[in-house]
C-alpha positions, 0 to 999 in steps of 0.5 A, a space after each residue: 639284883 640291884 634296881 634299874 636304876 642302879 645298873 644304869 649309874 654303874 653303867 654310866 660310871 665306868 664308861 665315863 671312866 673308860 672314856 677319860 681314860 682313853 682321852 687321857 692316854 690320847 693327850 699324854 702319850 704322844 704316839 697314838 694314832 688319833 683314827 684309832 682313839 676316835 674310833 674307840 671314844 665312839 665305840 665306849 659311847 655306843 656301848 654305853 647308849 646299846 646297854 642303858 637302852 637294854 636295861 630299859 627294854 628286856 626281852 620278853 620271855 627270859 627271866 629277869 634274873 637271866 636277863 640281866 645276868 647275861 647283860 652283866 657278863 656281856 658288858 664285863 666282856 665289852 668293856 674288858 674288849 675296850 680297855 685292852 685297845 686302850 692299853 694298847 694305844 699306850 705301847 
């Protein structure tokens, strides 16, 4: 399991990647409706603030092993979430 540490410049990696992105697409393709893309910028940033500060405060009781596996999957998830809008904000 990598440190704390690690997870949180993972984390900080991939949402700044999802972020450029998202902008990119918003520039470069003319039709997309800017509500939309600010919506999603402010949901890549909230995601990235929920999950760094969950790594920093585990719940008690929960093994760290199941923790942080279970934080794993559901930033997997999340982000997936995301870059299929993104996607879609293409179409």
């Amino acid at each position: 399991m990598p440190n704390r540490k690690d997870l949180k410049h993972t984390i900080n990696t991939i949402c700044s990647d999802v972020f450029a992105e998202c902008v990119a697409i918003s520039l470069y393709h003319g039709k997309t409706n800017e509500d939309n893309v600010e919506a999603l910028l402010k949901s890549i940033i909230s995601t990235r603030e929920d999950f760094i500060s969950r790594i920093s405060h585990p719940e008690p009781g929960m093994s760290k092993k199941v923790y942080f596996d279970k934080l794993a999957n559901d930033f997997t998830e999340h982000i997936s979430e995301i870059i299929d809008q993104i996607a879609n904000l293409s179409e």
